[in-house]
VOROBA-449077 format. One record per atom (N, C-alpha, C, O): residue in one letter; z, y, x. Coordinates in steps of 0.001 Angstrom, whole numbers, padded with zeros to 6 digits, always signed. Last residue first. Layout:
<pts>
AZYX...
</pts>
This chain:
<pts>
X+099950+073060+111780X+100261+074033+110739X+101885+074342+111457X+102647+075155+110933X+099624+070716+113242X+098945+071866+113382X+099210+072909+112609X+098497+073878+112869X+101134+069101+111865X+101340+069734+113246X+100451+070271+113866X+100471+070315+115096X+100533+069059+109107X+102150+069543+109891X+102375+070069+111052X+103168+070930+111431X+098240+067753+109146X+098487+068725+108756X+099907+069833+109440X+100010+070925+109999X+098994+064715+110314X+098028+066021+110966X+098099+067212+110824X+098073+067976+111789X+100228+064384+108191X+101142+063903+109457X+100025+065314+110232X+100320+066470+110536X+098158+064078+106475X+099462+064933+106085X+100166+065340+107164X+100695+066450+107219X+096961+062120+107422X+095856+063290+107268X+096849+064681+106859X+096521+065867+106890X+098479+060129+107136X+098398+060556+108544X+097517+061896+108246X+097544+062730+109151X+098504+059728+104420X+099947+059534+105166X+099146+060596+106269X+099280+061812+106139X+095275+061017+102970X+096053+060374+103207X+097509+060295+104035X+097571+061442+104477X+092632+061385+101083X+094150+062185+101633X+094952+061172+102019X+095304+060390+101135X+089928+061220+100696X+090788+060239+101271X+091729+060717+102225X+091801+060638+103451X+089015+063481+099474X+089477+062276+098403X+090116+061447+099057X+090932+060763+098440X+090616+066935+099658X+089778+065495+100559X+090302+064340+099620X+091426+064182+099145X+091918+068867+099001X+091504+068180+098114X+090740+067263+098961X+089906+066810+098178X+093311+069917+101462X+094187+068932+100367X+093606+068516+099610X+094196+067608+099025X+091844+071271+102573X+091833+070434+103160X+092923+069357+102586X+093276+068294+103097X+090808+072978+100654X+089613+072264+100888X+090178+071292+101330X+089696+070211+100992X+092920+074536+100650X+092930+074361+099397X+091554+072762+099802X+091581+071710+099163X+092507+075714+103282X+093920+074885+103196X+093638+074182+101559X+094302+073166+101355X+090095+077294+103286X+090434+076331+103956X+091456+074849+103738X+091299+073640+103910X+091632+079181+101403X+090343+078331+101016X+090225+076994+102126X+090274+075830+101728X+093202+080567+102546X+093776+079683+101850X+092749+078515+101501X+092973+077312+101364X+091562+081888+105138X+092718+081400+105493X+093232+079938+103816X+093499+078753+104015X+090316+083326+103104X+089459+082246+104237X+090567+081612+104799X+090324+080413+104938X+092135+085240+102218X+091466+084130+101138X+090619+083292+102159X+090215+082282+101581X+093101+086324+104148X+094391+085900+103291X+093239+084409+102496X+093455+083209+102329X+090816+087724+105172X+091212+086820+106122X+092356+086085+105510X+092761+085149+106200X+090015+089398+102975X+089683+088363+103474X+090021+087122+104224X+089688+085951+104039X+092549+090951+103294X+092283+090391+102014X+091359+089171+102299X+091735+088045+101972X+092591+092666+105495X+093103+091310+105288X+092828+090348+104332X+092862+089130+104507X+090314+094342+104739X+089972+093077+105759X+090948+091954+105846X+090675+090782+106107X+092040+095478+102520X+090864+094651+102389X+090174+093842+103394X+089539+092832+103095X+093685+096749+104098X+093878+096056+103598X+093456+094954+103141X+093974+093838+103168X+092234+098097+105723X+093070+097294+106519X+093262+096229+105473X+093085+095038+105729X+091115+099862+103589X+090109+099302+104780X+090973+098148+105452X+090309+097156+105752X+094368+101077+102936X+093233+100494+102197X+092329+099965+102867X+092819+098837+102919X+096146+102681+104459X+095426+101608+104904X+095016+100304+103830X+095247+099096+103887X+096941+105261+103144X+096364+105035+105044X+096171+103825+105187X+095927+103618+106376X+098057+103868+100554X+096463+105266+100869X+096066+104963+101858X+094969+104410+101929X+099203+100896+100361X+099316+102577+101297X+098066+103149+100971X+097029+102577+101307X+099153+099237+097194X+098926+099712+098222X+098764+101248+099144X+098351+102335+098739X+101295+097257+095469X+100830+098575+095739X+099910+098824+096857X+100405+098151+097760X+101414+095317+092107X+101407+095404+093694X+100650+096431+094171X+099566+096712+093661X+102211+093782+089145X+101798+094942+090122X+102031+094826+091498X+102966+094141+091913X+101340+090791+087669X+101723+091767+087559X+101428+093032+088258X+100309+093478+088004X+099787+088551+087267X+101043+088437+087928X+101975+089617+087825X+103199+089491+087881X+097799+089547+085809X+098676+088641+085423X+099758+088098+086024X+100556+087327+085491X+097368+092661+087480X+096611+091482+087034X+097583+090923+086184X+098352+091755+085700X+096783+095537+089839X+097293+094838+088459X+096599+093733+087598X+095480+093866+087103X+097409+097871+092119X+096648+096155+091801X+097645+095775+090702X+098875+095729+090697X+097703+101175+092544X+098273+099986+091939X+097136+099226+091786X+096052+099677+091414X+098102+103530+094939X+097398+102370+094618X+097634+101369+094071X+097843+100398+094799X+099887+106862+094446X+099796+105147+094885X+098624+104344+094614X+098079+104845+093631X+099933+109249+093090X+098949+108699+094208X+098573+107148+094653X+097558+106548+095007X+103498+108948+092659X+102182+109844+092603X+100699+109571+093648X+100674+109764+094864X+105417+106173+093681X+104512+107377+093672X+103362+107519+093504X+102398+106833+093846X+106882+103289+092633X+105913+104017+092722X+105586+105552+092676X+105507+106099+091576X+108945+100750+093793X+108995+102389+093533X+107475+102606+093712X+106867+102212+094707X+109916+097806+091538X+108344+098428+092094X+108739+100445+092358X+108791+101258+091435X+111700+097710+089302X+111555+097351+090764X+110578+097596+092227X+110691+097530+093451X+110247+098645+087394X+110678+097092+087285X+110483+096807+089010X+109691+096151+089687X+109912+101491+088887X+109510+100709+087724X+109245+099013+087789X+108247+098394+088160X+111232+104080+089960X+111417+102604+090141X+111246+102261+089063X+112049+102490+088158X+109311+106808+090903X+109746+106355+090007X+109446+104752+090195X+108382+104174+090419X+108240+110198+091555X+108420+109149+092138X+109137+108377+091024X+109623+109079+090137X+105959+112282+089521X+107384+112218+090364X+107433+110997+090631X+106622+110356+089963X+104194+113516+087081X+104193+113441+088662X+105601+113487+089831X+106027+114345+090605X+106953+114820+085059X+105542+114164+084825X+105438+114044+086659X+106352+114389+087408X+109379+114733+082535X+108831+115114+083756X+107524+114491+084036X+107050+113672+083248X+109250+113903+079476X+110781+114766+079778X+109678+115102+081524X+109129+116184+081320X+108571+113722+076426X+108016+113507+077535X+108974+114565+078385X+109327+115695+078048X+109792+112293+073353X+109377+113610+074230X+108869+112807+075725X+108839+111599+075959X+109663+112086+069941X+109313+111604+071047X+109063+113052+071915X+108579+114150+071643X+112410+110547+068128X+112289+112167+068351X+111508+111800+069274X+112122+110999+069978X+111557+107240+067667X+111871+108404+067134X+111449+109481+067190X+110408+109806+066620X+109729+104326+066959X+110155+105050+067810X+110744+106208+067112X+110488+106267+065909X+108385+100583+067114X+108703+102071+066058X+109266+103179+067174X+109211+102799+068344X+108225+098161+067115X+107474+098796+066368X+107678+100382+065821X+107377+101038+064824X+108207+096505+070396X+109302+097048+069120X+107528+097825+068175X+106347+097909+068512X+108317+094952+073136X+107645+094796+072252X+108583+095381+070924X+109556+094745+070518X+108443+095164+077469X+108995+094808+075885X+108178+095511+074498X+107472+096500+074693X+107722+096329+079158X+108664+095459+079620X+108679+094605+077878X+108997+093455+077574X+104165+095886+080248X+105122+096849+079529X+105752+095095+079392X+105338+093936+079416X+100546+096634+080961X+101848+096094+080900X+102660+096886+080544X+102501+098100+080412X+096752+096648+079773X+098400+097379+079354X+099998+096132+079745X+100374+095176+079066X+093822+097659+079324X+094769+097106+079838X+096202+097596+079634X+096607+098732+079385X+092007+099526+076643X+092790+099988+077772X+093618+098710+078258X+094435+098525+077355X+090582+099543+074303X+090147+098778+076016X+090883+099534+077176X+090469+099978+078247X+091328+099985+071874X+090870+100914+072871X+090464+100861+074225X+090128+101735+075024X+091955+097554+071014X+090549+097976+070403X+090446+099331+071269X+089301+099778+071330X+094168+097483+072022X+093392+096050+072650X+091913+096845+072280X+090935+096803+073026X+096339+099086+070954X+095488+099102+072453X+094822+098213+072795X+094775+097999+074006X+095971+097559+068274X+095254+099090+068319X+095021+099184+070016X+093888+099319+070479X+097118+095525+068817X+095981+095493+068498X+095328+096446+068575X+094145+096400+068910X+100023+097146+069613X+099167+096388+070478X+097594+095791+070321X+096886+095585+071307X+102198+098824+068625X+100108+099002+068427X+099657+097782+069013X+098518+097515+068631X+103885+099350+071637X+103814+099126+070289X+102322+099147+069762X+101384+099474+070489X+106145+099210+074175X+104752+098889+073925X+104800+098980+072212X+105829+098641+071627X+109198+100065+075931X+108387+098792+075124X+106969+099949+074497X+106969+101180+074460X+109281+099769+079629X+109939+099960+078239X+109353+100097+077100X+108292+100543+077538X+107175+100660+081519X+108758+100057+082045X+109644+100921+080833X+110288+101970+080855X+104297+100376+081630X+105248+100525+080766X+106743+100022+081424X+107053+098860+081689X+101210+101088+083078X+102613+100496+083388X+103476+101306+082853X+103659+102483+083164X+097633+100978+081754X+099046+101459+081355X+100279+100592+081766X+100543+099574+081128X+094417+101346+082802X+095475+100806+082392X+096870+101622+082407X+097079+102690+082982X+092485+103668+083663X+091980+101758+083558X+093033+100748+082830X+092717+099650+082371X+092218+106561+082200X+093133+105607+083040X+092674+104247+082483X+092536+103851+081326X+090097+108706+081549X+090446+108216+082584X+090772+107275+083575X+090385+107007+084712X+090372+109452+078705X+090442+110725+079881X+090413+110242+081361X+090623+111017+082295X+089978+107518+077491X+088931+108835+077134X+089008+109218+078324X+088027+109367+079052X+092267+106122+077647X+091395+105581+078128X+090293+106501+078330X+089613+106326+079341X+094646+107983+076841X+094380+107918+078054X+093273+106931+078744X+093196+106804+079966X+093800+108264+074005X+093394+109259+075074X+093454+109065+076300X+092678+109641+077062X+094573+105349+073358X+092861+106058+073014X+092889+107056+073906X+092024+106953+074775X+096745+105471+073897X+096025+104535+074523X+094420+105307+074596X+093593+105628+075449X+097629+107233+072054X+097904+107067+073486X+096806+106627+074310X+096149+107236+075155X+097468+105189+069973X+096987+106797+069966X+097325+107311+071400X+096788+108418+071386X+098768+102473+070168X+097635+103148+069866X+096811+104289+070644X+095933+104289+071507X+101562+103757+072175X+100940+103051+070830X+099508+102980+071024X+099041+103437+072067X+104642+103656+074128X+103162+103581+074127X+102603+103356+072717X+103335+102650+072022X+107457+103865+073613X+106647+105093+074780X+105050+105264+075142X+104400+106083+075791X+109487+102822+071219X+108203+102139+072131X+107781+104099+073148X+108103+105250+072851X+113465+102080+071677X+111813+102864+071050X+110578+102350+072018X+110609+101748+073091X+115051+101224+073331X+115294+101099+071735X+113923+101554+071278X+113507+101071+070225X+115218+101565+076287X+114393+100528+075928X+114554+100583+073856X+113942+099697+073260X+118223+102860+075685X+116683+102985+076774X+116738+101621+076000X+117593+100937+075438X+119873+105684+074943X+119424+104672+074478X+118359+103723+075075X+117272+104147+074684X+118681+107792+076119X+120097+106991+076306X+120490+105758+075524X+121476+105045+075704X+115732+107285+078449X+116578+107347+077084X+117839+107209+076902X+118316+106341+077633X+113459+106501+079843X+115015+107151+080323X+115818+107999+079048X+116312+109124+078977X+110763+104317+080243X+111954+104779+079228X+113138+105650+079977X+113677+105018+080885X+107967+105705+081743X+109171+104797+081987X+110024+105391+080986X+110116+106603+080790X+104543+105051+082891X+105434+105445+081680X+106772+104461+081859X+106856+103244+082021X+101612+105429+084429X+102680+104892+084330X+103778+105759+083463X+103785+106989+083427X+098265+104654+084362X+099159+105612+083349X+100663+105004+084052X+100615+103777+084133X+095860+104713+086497X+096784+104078+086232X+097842+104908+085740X+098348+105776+086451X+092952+105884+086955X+093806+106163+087501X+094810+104632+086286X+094255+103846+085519X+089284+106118+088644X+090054+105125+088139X+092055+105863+087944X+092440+106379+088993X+089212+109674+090266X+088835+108506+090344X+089988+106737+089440X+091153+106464+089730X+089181+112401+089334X+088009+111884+089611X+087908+110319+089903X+086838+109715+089830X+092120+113784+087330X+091270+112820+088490X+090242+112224+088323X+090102+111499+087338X+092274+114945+085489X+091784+116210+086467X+091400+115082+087722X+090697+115297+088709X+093019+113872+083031X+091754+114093+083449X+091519+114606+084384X+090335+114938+084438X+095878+112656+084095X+095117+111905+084325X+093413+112193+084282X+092579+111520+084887X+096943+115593+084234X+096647+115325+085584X+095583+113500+085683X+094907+113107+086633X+097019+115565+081366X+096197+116906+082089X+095439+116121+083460X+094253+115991+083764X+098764+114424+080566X+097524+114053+080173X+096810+114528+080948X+095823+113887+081307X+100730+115927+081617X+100444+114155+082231X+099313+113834+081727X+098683+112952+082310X+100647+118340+079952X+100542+118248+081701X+100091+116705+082288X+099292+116465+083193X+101218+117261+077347X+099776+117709+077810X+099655+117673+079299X+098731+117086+079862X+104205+117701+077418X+103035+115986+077587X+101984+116098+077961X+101512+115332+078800X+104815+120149+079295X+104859+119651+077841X+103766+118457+078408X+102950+118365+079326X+108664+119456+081024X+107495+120105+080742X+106918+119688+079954X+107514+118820+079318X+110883+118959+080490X+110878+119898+081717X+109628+120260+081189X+109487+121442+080873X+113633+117842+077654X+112396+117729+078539X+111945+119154+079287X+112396+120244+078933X+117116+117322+078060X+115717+118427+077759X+114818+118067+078522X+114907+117929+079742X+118030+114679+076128X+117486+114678+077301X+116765+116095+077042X+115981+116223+076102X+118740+113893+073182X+119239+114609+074372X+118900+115022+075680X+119657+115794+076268X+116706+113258+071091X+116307+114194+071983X+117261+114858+072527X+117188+116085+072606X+115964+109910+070891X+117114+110307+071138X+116641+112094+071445X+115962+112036+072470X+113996+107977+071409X+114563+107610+070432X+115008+108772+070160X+114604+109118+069049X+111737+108079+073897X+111257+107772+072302X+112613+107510+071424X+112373+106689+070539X+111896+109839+076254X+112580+110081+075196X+111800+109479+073978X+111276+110219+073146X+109826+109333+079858X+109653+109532+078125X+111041+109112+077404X+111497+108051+077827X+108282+110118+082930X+109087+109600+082259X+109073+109833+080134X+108267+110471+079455X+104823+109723+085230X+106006+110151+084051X+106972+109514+083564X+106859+108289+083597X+102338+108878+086981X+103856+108789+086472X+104172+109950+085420X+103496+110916+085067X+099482+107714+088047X+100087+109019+087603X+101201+108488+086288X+101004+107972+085188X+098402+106062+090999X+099274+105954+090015X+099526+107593+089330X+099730+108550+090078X+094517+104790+090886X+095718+105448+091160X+096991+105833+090220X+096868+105938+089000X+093625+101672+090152X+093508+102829+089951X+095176+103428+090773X+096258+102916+091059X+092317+098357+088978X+093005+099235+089875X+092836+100209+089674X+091862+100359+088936X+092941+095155+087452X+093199+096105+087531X+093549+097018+088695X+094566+096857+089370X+091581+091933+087045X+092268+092926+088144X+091872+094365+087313X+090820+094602+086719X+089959+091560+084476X+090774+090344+085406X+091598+090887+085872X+092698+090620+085387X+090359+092998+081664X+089876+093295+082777X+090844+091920+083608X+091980+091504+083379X+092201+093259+079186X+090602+093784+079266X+089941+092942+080428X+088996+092211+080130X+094938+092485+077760X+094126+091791+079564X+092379+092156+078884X+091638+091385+078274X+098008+093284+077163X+096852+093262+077075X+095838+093130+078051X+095940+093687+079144X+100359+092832+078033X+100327+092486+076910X+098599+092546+076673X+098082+091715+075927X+102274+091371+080757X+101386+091815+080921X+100820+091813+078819X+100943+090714+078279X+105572+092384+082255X+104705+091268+081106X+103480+092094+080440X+103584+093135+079792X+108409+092620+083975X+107027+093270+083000X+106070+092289+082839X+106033+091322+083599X+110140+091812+084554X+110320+091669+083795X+109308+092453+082963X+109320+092803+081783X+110047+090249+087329X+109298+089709+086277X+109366+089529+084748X+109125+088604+083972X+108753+092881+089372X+109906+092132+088846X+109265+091626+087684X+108318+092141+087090X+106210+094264+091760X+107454+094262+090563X+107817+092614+089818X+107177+091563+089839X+106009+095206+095199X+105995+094154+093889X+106772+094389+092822X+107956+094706+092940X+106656+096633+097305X+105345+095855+097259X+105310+094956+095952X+104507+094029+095845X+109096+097575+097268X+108167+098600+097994X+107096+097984+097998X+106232+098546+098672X+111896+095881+096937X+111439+097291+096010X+110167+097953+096199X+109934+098892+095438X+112089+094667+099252X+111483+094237+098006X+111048+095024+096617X+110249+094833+095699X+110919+095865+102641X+111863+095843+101015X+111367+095220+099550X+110294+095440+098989X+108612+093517+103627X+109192+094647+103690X+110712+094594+102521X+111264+093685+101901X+107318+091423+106282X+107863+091795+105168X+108611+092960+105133X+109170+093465+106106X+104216+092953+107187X+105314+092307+107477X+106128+092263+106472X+105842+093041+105562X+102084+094662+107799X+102985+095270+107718X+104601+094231+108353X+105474+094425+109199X+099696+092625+107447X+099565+093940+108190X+101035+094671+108238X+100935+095564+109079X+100960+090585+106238X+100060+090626+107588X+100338+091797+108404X+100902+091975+109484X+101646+091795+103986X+102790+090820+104657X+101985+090977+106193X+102551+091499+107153X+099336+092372+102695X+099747+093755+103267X+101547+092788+104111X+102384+093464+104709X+098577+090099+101731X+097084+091161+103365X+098378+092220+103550X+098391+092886+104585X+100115+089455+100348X+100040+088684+101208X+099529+089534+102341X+099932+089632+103501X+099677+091128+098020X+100519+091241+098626X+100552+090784+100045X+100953+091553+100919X+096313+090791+097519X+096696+092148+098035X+098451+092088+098262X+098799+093151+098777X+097337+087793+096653X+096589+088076+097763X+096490+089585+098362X+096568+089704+099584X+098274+088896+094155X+099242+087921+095218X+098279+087966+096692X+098838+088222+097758X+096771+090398+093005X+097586+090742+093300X+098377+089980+094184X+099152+090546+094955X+093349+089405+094083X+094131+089206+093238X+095583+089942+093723X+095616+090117+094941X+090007+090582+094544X+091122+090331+095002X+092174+090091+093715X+091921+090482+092575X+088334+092896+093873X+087928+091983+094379X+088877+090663+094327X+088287+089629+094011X+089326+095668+093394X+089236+094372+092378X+088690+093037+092143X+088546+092326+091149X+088742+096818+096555X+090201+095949+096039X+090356+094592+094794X+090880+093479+094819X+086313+097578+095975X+086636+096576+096871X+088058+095760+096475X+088309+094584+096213X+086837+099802+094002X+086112+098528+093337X+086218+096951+094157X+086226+095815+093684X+088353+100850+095554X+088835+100716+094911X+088573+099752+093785X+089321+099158+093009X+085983+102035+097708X+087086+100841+098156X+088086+100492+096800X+088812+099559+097144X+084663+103184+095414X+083486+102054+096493X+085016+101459+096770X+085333+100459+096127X+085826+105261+094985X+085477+104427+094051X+085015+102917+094455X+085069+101852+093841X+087673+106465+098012X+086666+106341+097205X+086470+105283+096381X+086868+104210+096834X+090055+108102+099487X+089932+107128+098838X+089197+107000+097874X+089652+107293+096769X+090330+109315+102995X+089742+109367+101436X+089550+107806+100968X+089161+106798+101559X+093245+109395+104590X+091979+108778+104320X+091481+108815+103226X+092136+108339+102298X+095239+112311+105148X+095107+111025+104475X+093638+110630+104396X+092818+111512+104142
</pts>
């Protein structure tokens, strides 16, 4: 795999998530819809930062219920967000039997996983504290908004995982903004970002050639057929 350095990861926050989708439509084409975007049912609650990037480190979580036996102890997910050297991205998913009834994020969370690391937090299931994660400058999506939680466990940690549609693995490259998430391959970050350019010289153009003050019938008629 191509190393992935701080330098291309700062390159990326260059960029917006709809535009890191678009460079990777180029380069790839369309794909599954599960494999470049999430769903619009995550909702962005806290905005430090324009763009968000970092690598993905997953887990799942039990905030109501402790049927589920958890596999290993929470510390491990904490573990693996300090043991990375570069930007990472918390991801957290409800699998409760009860799902979505409890929050999986607060505060106190927030504080360590900003200490130890992570630029932001993907919640696929609800959020709580939210002033408290705003004063820890951690970014933060998440599907939903409660105040409370139960028996809390942390049931697996570093594993693959469909979050609002979006499958993300261990490692991944998440872009995160106000639109939401979008991924990118490890093997073609550099690709990506040259599209990235060629996505925004490509729109800039088109944005220049609709604002002309003397738009007109035929300047439309032109448009069409060259486009």
């Amino acid at each position: 795999m191509k190393k992935i350095t701080l330098e291309l990861l700062s390159e990326l926050e260059k960029f917006d998530s709809a535009t890191i989708q678009n460079a990777g439509v180029l380069i790839k084409g369309f794909t599954k819809s599960n494999s470049d975007y999430t769903n619009p049912d995550l909702s962005r609650m806290v905005k430090k930062n324009s763009c968000v990037v970092g690598l993905a480190i997953t887990s799942t979580w039990t905030p109501i219920s402790s049927e589920v036996i958890h596999t290993s102890n929470k510390y491990n997910f904490y573990d693996t967000i300090n043991d990375e050297t570069l930007p990472t991205i918390a991801v957290l998913k409800d699998v409760d039997s009860q799902i979505k009834r409890g929050a999986i994020i607060g505060d106190g969370m927030a504080y360590m996983m900003k200490s130890l690391g992570a630029v932001g937090a993907i919640v696929d299931g609800n959020a709580r504290d939210i002033e408290g994660v705003k004063k820890a400058n951690l970014d933060l999506w998440a599907t939903g908004r409660v105040p409370g939680h139960g028996p809390f466990e942390m049931i697996e940690y570093n594993i693959t995982l469909n979050v609002c549609d979006l499958l993300i693995k261990p490692g991944d490259i998440l872009v995160c903004d106000d639109d939401g998430v979008t991924n990118v391959d490890p093997l073609l970050v550099k690709d990506t970002i040259k599209a990235c350019y060629e996505v925004r010289e490509k729109e800039s153009k088109m944005h220049k050639y609709f604002q002309q003050k003397n738009f007109s019938k035929k300047t439309w008629e032109k448009w069409k057929l060259n486009n």
